[in-house]
C-alpha positions in Angstrom: 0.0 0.0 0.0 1.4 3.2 -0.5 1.8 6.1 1.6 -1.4 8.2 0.1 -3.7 5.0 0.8 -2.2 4.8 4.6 -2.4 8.6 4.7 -6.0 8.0 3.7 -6.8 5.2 6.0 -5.3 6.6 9.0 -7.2 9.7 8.5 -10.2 7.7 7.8 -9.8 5.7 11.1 -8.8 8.9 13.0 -11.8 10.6 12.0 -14.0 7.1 12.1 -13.1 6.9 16.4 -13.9 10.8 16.9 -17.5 10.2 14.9 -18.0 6.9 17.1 -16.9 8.8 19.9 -18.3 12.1 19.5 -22.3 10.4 19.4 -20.8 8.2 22.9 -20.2 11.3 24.4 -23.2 13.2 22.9 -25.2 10.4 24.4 -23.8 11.1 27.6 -23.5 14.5 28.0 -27.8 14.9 27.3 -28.2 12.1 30.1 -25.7 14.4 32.2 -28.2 17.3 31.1 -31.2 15.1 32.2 -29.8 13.8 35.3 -29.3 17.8 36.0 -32.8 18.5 35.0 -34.4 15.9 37.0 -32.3 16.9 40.4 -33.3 20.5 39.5 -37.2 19.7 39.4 -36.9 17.9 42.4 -34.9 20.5 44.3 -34.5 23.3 42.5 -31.9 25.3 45.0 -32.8 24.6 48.5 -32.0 23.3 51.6 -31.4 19.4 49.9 -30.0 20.5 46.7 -27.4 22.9 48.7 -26.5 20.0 50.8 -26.2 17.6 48.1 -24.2 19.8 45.6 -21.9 20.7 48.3 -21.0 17.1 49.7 -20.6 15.9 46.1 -18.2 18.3 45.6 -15.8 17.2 48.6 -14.9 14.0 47.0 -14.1 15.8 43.6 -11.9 18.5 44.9 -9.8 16.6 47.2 -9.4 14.0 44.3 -8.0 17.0 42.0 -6.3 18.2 45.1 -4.2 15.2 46.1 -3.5 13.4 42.3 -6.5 14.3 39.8 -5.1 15.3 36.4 -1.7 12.8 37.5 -3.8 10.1 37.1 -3.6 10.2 33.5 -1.4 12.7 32.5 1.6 11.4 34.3 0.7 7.7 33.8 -0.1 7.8 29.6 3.8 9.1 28.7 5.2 6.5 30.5 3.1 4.0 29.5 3.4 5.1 25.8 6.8 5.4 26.0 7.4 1.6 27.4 5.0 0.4 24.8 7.2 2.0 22.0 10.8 1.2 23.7 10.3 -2.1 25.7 7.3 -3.7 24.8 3.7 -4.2 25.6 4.5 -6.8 28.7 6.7 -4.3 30.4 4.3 -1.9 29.9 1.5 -3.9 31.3 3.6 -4.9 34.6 4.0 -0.9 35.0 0.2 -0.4 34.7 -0.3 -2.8 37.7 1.8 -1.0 39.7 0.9 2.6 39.2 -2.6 1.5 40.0 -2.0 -0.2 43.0 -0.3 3.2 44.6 -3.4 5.1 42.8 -5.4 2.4 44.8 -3.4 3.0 48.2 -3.8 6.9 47.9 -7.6 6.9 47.0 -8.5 4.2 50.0 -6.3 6.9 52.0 -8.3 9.9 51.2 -11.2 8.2 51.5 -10.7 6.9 55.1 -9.7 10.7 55.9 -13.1 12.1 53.8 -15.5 10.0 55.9 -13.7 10.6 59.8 -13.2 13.9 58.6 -16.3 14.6 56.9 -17.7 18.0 59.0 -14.6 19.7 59.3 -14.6 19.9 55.5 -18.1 20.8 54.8 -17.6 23.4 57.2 -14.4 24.4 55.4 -16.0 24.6 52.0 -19.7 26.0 52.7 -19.2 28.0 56.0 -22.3 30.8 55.8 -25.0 27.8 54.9 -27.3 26.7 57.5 -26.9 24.5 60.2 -28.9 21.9 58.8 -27.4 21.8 55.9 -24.7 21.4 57.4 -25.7 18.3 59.0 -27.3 16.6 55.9 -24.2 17.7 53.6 -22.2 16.4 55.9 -24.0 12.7 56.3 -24.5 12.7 52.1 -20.4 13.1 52.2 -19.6 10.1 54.5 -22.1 8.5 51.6 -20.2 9.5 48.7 -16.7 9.7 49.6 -15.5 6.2 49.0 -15.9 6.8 44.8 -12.8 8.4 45.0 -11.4 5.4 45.1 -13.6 4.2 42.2 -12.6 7.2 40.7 -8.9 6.8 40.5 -9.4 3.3 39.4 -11.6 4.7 37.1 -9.5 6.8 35.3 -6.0 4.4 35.3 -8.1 2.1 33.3 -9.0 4.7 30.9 -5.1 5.9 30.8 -4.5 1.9 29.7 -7.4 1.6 27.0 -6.3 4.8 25.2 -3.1 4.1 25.0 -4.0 0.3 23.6 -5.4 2.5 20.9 -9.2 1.6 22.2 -11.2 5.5 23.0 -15.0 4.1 22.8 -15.0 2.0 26.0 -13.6 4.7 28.1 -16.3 7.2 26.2 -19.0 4.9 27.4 -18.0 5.3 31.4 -20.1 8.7 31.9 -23.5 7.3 29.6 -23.3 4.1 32.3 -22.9 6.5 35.9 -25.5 9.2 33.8 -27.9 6.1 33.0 -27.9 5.3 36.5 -28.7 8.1 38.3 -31.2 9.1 35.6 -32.8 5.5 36.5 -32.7 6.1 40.1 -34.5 9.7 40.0 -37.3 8.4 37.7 -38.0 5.8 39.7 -36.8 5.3 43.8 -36.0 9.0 44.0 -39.9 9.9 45.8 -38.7 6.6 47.7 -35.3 7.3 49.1 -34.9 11.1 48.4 -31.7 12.8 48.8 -29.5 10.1 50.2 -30.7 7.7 47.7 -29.1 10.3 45.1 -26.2 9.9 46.9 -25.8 6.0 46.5 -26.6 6.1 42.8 -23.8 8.7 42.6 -21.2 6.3 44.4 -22.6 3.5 42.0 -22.4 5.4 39.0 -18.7 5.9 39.6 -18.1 2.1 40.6 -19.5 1.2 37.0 -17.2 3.4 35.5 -14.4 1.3 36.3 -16.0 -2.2 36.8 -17.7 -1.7 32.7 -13.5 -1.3 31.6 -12.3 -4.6 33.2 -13.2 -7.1 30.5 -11.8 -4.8 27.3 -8.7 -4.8 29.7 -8.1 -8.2 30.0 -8.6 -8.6 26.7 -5.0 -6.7 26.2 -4.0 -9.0 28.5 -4.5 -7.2 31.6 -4.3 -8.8 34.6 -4.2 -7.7 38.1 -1.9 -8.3 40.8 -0.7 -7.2 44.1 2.7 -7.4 43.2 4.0 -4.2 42.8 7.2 -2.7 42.0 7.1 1.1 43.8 10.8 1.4 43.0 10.8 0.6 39.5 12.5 3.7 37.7 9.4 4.3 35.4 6.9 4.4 38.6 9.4 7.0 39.9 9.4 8.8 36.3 6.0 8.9 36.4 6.2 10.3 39.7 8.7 12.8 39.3 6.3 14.1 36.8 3.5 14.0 38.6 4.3 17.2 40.8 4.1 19.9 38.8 1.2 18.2 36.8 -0.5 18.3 39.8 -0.2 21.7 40.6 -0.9 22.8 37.4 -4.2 20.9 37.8 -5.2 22.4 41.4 -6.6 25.3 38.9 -10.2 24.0 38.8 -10.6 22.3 42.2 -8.8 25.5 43.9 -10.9 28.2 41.9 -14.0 25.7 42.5 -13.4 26.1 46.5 -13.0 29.9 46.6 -16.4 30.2 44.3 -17.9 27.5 46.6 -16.8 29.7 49.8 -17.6 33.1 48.4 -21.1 31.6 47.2 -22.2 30.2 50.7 -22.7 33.4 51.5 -24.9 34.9 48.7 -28.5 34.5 48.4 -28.9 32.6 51.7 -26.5 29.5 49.7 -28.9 29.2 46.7 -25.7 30.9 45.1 -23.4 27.0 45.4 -26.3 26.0 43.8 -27.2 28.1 40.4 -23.2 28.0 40.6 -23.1 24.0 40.3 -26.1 24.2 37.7 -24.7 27.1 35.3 -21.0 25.3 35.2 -22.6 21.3 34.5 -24.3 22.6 31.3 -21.2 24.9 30.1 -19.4 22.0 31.0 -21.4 19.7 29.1 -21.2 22.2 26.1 -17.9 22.7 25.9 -17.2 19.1 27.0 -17.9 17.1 24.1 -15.8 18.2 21.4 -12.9 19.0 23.7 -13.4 15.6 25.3 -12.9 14.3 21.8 -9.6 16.1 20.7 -8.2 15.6 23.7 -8.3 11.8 24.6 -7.5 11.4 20.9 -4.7 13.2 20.6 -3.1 12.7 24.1 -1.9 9.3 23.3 -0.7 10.5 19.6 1.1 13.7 21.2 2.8 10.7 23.1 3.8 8.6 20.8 4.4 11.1 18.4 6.9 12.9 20.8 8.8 9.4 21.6 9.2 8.4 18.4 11.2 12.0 17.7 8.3 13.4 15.2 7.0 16.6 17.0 6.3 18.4 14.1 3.5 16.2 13.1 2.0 16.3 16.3 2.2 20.1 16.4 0.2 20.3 13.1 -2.4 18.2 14.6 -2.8 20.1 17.5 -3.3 23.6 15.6 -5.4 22.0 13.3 -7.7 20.6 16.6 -8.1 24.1 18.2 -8.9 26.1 14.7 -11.7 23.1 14.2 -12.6 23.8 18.1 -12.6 27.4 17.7 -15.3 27.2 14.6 -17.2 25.3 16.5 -17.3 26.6 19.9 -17.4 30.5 18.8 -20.9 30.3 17.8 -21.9 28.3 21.0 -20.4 31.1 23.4 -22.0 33.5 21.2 -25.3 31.5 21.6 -24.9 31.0 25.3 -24.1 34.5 26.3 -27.2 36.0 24.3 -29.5 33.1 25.3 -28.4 32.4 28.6 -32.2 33.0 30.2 -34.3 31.1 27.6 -31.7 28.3 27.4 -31.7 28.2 31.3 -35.5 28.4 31.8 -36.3 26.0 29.2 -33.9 23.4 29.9 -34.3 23.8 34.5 -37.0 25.9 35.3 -40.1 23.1 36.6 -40.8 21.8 40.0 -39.1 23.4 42.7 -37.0 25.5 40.0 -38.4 28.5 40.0 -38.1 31.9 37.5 -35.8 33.9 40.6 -33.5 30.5 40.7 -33.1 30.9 36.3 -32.2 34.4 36.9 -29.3 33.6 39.2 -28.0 30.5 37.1 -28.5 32.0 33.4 -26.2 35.1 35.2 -23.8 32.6 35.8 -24.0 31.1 32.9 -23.6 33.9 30.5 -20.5 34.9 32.6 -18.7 31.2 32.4 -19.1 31.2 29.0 -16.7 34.2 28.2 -14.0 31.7 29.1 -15.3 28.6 27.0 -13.0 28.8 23.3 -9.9 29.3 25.8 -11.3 26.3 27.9 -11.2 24.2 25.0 -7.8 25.3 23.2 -6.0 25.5 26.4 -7.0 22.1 27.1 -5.7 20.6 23.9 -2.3 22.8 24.3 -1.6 21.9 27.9 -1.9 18.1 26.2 1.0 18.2 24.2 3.1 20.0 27.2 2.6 16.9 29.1 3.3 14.7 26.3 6.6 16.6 25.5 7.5 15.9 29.1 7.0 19.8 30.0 4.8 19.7 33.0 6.5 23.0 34.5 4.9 25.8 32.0 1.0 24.2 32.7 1.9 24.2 36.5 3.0 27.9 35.9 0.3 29.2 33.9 -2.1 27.7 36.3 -1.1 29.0 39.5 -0.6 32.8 37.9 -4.2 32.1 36.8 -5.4 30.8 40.0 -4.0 33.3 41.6 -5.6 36.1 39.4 -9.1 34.0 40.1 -8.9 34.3 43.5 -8.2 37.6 43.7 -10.9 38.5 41.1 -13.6 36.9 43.1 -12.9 38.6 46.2 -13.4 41.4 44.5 -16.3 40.6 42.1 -18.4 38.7 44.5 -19.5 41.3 46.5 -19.9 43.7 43.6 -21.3 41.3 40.9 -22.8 38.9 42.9 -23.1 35.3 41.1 -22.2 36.7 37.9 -18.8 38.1 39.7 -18.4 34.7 40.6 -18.5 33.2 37.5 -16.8 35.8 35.7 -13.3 36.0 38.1 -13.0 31.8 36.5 -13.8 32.9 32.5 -11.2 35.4 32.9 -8.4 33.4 34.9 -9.1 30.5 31.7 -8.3 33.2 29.1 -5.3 34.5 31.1 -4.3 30.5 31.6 -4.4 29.7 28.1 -2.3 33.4 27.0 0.6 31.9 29.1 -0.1 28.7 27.3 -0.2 29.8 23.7 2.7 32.2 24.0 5.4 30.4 25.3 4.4 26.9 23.1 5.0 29.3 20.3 7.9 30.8 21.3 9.2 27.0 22.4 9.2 25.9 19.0 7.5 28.3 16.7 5.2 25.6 15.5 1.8 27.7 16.6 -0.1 29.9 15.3 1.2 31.5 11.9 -0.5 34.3 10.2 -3.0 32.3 8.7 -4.2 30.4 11.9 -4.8 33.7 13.4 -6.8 35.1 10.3 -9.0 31.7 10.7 -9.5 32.3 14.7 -10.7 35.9 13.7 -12.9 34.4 10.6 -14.8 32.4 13.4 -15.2 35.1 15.9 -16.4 37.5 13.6 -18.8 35.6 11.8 -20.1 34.4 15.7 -20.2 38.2 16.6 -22.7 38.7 13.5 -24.6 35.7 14.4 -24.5 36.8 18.1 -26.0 40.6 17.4 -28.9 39.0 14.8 -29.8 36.6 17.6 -29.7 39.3 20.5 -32.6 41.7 18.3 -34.4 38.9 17.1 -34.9 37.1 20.8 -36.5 40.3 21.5 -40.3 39.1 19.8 -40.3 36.0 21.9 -41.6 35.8 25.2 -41.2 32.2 25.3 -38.1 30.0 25.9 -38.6 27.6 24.0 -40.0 29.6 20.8 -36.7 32.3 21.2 -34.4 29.4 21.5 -36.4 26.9 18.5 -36.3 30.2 16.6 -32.9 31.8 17.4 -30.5 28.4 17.4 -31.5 27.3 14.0 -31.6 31.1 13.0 -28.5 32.0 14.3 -26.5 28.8 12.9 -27.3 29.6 9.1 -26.3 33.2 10.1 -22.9 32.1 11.2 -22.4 29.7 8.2 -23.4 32.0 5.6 -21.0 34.3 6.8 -18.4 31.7 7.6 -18.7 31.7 3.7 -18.3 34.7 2.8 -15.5 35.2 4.6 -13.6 32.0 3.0 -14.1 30.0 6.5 -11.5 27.3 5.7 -13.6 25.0 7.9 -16.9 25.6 5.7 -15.0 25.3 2.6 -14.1 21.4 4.0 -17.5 21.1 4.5 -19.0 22.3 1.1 -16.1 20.4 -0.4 -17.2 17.3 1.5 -20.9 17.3 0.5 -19.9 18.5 -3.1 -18.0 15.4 -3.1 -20.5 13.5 -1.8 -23.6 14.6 -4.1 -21.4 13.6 -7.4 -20.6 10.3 -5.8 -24.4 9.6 -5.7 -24.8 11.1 -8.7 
C-alpha cells in the first residue's frame, strides 16, 4: 500500500473513532443534562439541593487536590513510552503497579473524607445553614468512597487509550449518567436525597468495573505485586508534581467560588453555581473531550518516536476546528443564557428567581469557554513533551488572578462576579499557554491560523447581534431558542462563507463530493 492510501486510511480511522466517539459522548453528555434537570425539578436550589451539591463536591476537589489530572497525564507518557521502547508486557507490569499506589492513595483519602467529613463541609460552605450542614455532611460520608472508584476509574481509561481503544472509556459517563437518571425516575420519591447519593457512588463504581473485560482482553491482569521502585513508577512520579499543581486550577478556583457563594442568596448561590458550570461543561465538553483523549496518546507517541512536528500540526489544526465550532456556541450562550436556562431547568421546585441567578452565571462562564477548550488541547501536548512545568506555571498565575478577582467581584457582581473571576483566569491560563508553546518551538499559530481564529469570531459576533434583536419578539423559551438556534446557525455559516471560512469550505467540499458520488 502506499503512503497516500495509509495517509487516507489513518485519516479515515482517526476521523472514524472521533464520529464513534463524538455520538458516545453526545449520548452522555444529554443524560448528564437530564440527570441535572431531574435533580433540579426535584430540588430546585434549596436546603437538599445545597447540601447535596456541596457534599458531592468534597470528593471531587480533594481528588483533584491530592492526584487528579496525575492520574492520566503522568501515567499515559510512560506507559506510551514503554510500549514503544520495551514492549507491551513491560508496559503492562507498570500499569499494575501505578494503580496499585493510585489504589493506596484513594483508600487513604477516602478513610480521611469520611472521619473527617464535617470539618470539610464546614471548610467549603461555612455561611450555609446548620442543617445543611448536617445533611451535607451525612450525604459526604455516603459519597466519599468513589474516590477510590474514581482513581481506578481513570487508570483504566489511561490503559485503554493508549492500547489505541477510546469508545469503552467514552461509554464510562453514559453508564454513571444512565444510573442516576434510573434512580430519579423511579426510587427518588422513595429514598430522596440520600438515595441520590448512593446512585452517585454507583455510578462511579460502573465506570471502572464496565472497563475490566476490554482490559483483559489486552491481557491485563491484576496483581498485588508491585514494583514502587521501578524507575518508570518514579518517572512517572517525578512528573507527577508539577502536573498536579498545574491541575489544582479547577478544584482550587472551585473552593474559593464555593466559599464566596455560601454566603450569597442565603447559599442558593453553590447552587445556580453548580447548575450554570454542568451545562457549560457539558457544552464545551464534548468536542474538547474528543480532541483531547485522541490526541493525548498521539502527542505521546508522536513525541517518543522524535516526530513533534506532526503532532504540532495536529494540535493547531484541533483548536482552529474547536474554535469554529465553539465560537458560535459562546455567542449562543451568552445571548441566550435566560431562555436556554428556563427551558432546559425551570419546573418543579425550580423556580423563575433560581433561572435568573444561574443564566447570570452562565452567560458569565461562558466568556471563558474557546480558551477552555484550546487550552486544554495545548496543555496536552506540554505533558506529552515531558514539559509539565509551564501548565503548572500558567495555572497557579491564573489561579491566583481567580482568587483575587472573586474577592473582588463577589460582592460587587454577585453570582455573575463569581463566574466571571473563573472565565477570565481561563483566558489569562491559556495566553501563558499559547505564547510560550510558540515561542518553544515556533510551530503555533502562523498568520494564517490567526486570520481563521478571527474568521470564526467574527462571523459568531454577526450571528450573536442577529440573535440578540431577534430574541426580543419571543416571550417564550422555547419559541426564542427553537427560533434563534437554527436562525442563528445559518447566520454564522453564511457568513463563515463569505468570509472564506477554511472550515466551511471542508465542508462544502465534502458534501460537493459526496452529491457527485451519488450522482
Amino acid at each position: 500500500m502506499d503512503n497516500k492510501s495509509e495517509n487516507k486510511s489513518g485519516v479515515g480511522g482517526f476521523l472514524g473513532t472521533a464520529a464513534i466517539m463524538g455520538v458516545i459522548v453526545i449520548l452522555s453528555k444529554v443524560l448528564g443534562l437530564l440527570r441535572d434537570v431531574l435533580v433540579a425539578d426535584a430540588y430546585g436550589t434549596g436546603l437538599e439541593a445545597v447540601a447535596y451539591d456541596t457534599a458531592s463536591r468534597l470528593p471531587v476537589l480533594l481528588f483533584d487536590f491530592v492526584i487528579g489530572g496525575v492520574v492520566s497525564a503522568a501515567f499515559i507518557p510512560v506507559f506510551n513510552e514503554l510500549l514503544v521502547k520495551k514492549g507491551k508486557d513491560d508496559a503492562m507490569r507498570f500499569s499494575v503497579s501505578y494503580v496499585n499506589l493510585i489504589l493506596l492513595i484513594t483508600t487513604t483519602l477516602s478513610v480521611i473524607g469520611v472521619v473527617f467529613a464535617d470539618v470539610l463541609v464546614g471548610f467549603l460552605a461555612p455561611e450555609i445553614s446548620a442543617e445543611a450542614k448536617s445533611m451535607a455532611t451525612d450525604l459526604t460520608r455516603i459519597m466519599f468512597p468513589m474516590i477510590i472508584f474514581t482513581g481506578l476509574a481513570f487508570s483504566f481509561v489511561g490503559i485503554l487509550q493508549s492500547m489505541g481503544e477510546f469508545k469503552i472509556p467514552a461509554l464510562i459517563s453514559l453508564l454513571s449518567n444512565a444510573i442516576m437518571v434510573i434512580y430519579l425516575f423511579t426510587l427518588n420519591n422513595i429514598f430522596g436525597i440520600v438515595g441520590l447519593a448512593v446512585s452517585m457512588l454507583l455510578g462511579w463504581a460502573s465506570q471502572a468495573i464496565v472497563q475490566m473485560p476490554k482490559l483483559h482482553s489486552f491481557g491485563w491482569k491484576y496483581s498485588f505485586r508491585s514494583d514502587f521502585r521501578s524507575p518508570y513508577i518514579k518517572k512517572a512520579l517525578k512528573n507527577a508534581v508539577p502536573i498536579l499543581l498545574g491541575t489544582w486550577t479547577q478544584p482550587v478556583c472551585s473552593l474559593i467560588n464555593t466559599r464566596f457563594a455560601s454566603g450569597l442568596n442565603e447559599g442558593r448561590a453553590i447552587t445556580a453555581l453548580g447548575y450554570a458550570n454542568r451545562l457549560y461543561t457539558i457544552i464545551a465538553g464534548v468536542f474538547t473531550f474528543i480532541c483531547t483523549n485522541l490526541l493525548f496518546p498521539y502527542f505521546s507517541r508522536a513525541s517518543a518516536s522524535g516526530n513533534k512536528e506532526e503532532g504540532r500540526r495536529m494540535m493547531t489544526t484541533s483548536i482552529k476546528i474547536l474554535v469554529f465550532i465553539i465560537a458560535p456556541i459562546t455567542a449562543g450562550i451568552i445571548i441566550l443564557s435566560t431562555p436556554i436556562t428556563a427551558l432546559i431547568y425551570e419546573r418543579g421546585e425550580f423556580t423563575s428567581s433560581d433561572t435568573a441567578l444561574t443564566a447570570t452565571a452562565l452567560s458569565r462562564y461562558a466568556i471563558g469557554m474557546i480558551f477552555l477548550a484550546a487550552n486544554e488541547v495545548i496543555v496536552k501536548a506540554f505533558f506529552a513533551d515531558g514539559n509539565t512545568k509551564i501548565p503548572m506555571i500558567s495555572s497557579i498565575v491564573s489561579m491566583i488572578v481567580n482568587i483575587a478577582l472573586v474577592s473582588v467581584f463577589a460582592d460587587k457582581l454577585g453570582v455573575g462576579g463569581i463566574a466571571l473571576a473563573s472565565g477570565i483566569a481561563m483566558i489569562l491560563n491559556f495566553a501563558i499557554n499559547s505564547i510560550v508553546m510558540r515561542k518553544k518551538d515556533g510551530h503555533l499559530f502562523g498568520f494564517g491560523d490567526i486570520l481563521d481564529f478571527m474568521r470564526s469570531i467574527i462571523a459568531a459576533a454577526v450571528m450573536g447581534t442577529a440573535i440578540f434583536f431577534l430574541k426580543g419578539y419571543f416571550a417564550s423559551p422555547i419559541a426564542a431558542v427553537s427560533v434563534c438556534v437554527p436562525t442563528g446557525m445559518a447566520v454564522y455559516f453564511i457568513i463563515s462563507i463569505i468570509l472564506r471560512s477554511e472550515e466551511t469550505s471542508f465542508i462544502l467540499k465534502h458534501f460537493t463530493k459526496k452529491n457527485d458520488h451519488e450522482r
